[in-house]
C-alpha positions in Angstrom: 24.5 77.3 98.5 22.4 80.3 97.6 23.9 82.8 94.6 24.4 85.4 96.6 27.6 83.4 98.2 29.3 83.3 95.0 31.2 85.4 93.0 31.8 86.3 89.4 32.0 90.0 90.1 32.7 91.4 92.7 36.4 92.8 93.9 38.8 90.5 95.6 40.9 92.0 98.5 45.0 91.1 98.0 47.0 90.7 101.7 50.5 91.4 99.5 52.6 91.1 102.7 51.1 92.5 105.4 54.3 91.7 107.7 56.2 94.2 106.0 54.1 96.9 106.8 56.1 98.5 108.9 58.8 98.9 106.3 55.9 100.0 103.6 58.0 103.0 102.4 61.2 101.3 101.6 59.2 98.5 100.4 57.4 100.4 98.3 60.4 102.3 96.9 62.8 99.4 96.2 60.0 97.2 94.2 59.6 100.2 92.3 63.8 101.0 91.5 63.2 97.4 91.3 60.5 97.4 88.3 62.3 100.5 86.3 65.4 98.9 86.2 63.8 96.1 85.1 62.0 97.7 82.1 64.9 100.1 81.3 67.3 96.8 80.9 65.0 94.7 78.8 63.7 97.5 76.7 67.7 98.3 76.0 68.6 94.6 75.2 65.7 94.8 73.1 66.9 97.8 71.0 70.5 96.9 71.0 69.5 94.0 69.0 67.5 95.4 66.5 69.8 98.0 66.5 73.4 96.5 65.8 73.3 94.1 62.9 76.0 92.7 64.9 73.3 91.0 67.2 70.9 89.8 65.0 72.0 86.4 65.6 69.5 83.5 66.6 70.8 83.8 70.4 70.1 87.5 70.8 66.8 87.2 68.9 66.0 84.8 71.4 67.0 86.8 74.1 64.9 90.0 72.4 62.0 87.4 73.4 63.2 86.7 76.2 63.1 90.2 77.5 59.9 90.7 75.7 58.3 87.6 78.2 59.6 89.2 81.0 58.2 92.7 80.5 55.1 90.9 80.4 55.6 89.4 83.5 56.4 92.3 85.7 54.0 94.5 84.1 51.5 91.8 84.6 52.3 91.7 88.5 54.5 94.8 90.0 52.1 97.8 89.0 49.8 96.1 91.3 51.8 95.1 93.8 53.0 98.6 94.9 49.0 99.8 94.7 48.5 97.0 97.5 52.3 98.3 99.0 50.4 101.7 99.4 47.1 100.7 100.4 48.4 98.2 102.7 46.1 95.7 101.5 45.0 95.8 97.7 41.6 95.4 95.3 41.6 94.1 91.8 38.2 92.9 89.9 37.2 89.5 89.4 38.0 90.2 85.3 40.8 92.0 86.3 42.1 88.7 88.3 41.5 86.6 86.1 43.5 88.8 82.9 46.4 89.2 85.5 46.9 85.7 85.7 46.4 85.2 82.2 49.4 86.8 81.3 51.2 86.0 84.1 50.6 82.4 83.1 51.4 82.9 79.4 54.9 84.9 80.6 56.1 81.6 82.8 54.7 79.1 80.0 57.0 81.4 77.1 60.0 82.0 79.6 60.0 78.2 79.8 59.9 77.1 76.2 62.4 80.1 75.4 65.0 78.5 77.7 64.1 75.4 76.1 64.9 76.7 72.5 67.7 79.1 73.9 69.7 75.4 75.2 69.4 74.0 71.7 70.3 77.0 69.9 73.8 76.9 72.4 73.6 72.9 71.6 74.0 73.3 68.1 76.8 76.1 68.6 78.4 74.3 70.6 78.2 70.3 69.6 77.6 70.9 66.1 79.6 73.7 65.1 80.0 73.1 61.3 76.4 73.1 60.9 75.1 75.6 62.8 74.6 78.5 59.8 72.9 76.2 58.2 70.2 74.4 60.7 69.6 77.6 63.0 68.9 79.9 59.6 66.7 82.7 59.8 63.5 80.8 59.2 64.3 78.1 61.8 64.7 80.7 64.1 61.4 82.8 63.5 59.5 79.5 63.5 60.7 78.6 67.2 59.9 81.9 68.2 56.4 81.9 66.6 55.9 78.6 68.3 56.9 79.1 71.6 54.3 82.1 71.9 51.3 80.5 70.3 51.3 77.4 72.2 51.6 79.9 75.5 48.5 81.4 74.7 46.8 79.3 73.3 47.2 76.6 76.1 46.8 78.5 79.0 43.9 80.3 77.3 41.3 76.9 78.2 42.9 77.1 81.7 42.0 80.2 82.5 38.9 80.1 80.8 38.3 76.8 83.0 39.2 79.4 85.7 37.3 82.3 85.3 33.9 80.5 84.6 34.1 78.8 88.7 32.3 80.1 91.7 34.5 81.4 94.3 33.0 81.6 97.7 33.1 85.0 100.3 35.4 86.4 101.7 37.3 86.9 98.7 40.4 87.4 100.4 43.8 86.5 98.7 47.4 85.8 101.0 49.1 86.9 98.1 50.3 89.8 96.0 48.9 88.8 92.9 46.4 86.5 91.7 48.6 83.1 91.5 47.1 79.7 91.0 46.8 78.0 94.5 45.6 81.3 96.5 43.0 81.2 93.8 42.1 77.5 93.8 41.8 77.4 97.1 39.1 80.2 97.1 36.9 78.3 94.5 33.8 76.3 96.0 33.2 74.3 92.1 34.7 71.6 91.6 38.1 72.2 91.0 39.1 68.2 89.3 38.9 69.6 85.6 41.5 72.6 86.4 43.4 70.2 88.1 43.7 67.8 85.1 43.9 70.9 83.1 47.4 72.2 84.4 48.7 68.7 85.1 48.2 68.3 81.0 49.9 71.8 80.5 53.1 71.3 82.4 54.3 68.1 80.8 54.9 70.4 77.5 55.6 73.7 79.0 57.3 72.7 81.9 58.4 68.9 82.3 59.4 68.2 78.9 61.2 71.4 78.6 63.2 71.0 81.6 64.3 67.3 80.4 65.1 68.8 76.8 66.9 71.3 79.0 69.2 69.0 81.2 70.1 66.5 77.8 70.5 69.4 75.9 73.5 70.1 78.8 74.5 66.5 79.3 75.9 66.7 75.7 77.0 70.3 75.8 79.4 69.4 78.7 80.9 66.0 77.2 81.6 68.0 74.1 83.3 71.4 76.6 85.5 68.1 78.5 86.8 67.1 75.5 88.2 70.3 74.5 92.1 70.0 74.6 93.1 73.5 75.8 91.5 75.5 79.1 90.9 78.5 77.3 89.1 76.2 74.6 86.9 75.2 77.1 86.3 78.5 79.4 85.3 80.2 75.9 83.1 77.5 75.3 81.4 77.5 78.7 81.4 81.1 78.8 78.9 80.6 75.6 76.1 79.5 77.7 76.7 80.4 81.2 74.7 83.2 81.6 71.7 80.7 80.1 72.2 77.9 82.5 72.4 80.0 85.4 69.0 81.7 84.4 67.6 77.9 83.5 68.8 76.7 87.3 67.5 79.5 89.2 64.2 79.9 87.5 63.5 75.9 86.9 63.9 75.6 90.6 61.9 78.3 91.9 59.2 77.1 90.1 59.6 73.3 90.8 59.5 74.3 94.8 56.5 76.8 94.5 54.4 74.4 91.9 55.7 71.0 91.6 56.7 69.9 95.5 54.4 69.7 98.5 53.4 72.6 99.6 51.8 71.5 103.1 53.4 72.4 105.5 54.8 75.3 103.6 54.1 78.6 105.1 52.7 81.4 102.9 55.0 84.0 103.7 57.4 81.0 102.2 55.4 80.8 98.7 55.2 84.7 98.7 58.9 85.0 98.9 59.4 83.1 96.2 56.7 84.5 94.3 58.4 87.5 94.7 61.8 86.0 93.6 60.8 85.3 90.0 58.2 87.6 89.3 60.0 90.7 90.3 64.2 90.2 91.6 64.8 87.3 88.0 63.7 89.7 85.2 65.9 91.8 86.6 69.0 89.4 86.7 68.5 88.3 83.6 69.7 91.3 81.7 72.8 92.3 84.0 74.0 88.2 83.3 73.1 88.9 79.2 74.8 92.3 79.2 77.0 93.6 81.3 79.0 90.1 81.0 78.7 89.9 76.9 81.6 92.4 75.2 79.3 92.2 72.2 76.3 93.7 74.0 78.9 96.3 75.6 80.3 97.2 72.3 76.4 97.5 70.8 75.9 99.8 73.7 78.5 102.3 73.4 78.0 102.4 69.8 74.8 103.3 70.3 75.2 106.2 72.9 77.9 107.4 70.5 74.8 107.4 68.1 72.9 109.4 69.9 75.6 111.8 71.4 76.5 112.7 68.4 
């Protein structure tokens, strides 16, 4: 195949969703309420917590990073998005591409691992009360955090390097809104066997072994909650992690249907809609089950407007 067939950098052309065209306004204006209210509630979780000395607890720190990964993920995807809403079909570079799904990579692989340290932290709370001060200390808790985002960027660094350094043949046209994995793999005319391997290698630490840690993590939690003689006992004590294992179940499982199960026979509109599920409605759930359901966050708040009121 001549050179001339391949490209490294030229433009590709994003579809977004071309059957809601007709409905490009509304579209265009609820992604974007969508997207600000997204950034307004993890940017305010974020400062509560380093605010109120009340939160600096492992938990909230965890949930600071949290946020933090999920800023990183809409920014990553949205801003685009509504260029392609406007345009009705959308352009991004070849570099551009391949950064966008860099950090759209690296904002999955840390949401995962952060859950995965987020369901120990409410382990220990929770099974091993007596100890807890003293195992999740300050420095345990830095460490886990420091972890979880250098083995996201480092690991999915060789991936996409794998990634950018293929041929992908003309058109360069993408069914999608973003530039996701499979749209793009299935554009590529190399040989895709060592990417393949590649991601196969990264998701049994980032995304297999995390959801198992996940699930035991919970086996244990519950047996401990059961035993609880009173109700309220064990409604205070579920109430604890909640809000965490309906984030884990919802974002585990998008994830498992878009990358781990078949996807022949799966339509694209299918894959887009749950693209668009945890890359733009979750990070937006996630602070409204954090917040507006925690009195401690509540109480941070209205300390804080009274702040700046007054």
């Amino acid at each position: 195949m001549q050179e001339s067939n391949f490209t490294s950098n030229n433009d590709f052309i994003l579809l977004g969703f071309q059957s809601l065209q007709t409905f490009r306004t509304m579209s265009f204006c609820v992604i974007l309420v969508i997207y600000s209210m997204t950034l307004c509630g993890n940017l305010l979780i974020i400062t509560l917590v380093f605010y109120s000395k009340n939160l600096q607890t492992p938990m909230y720190l965890f949930l600071t990073q949290l946020s933090t990964s999920d800023i990183m993920l809409t920014t990553a995807i949205v801003p685009n998005m509504l260029h392609t809403i406007v345009n009705e079909v959308g352009t991004i570079s070849f570099v551009g591409c391949i950064t966008q799904y860099y950090f759209f990579a690296v904002s999955e692989c840390s949401e995962c691992l952060l859950l995965t340290v987020m369901s120990y932290d409410r382990y220990l709370a929770i099974c091993n009360p007596l100890r807890y001060n003293c195992i999740m200390d300050s420095n345990l808790c830095i460490k886990l955090i420091i972890i979880s985002w250098l083995i996201s960027f480092s690991l999915l660094l060789s991936d996409t390097v794998t990634m950018g350094l293929m041929h992908f043949c003309g058109p360069q046209i993408i069914d999608h809104f973003f530039c996701d994995y499979l749209p793009l793999l299935e554009l590529s005319c190399s040989d895709t066997s060592v990417l393949q391997l590649e991601v196969i290698f990264i998701s049994l630490p980032v995304l297999i072994l995390p959801f198992i840690l996940i699930i035991v993590s919970y086996v244990y939690i519950i047996q401990v909650i059961l035993r609880l003689p009173s109700f309220t006992e064990r409604q205070k004590a579920f109430s604890t992690c909640s809000s965490h294992l309906t984030t884990v179940s919802i974002y585990f499982s998008t994830l498992f249907c878009i990358y781990i199960l078949p996807t022949r026979g799966q339509s694209r509109s299918i894959s887009k809609v749950f693209s668009l599920f945890y890359t733009v409605v979750t990070p937006l759930t996630n602070p409204i089950k954090y917040s507006l359901r925690n009195k401690d966050m509540k109480k941070a708040f209205e300390k804080y407007i009274c702040k700046i009121v007054i």
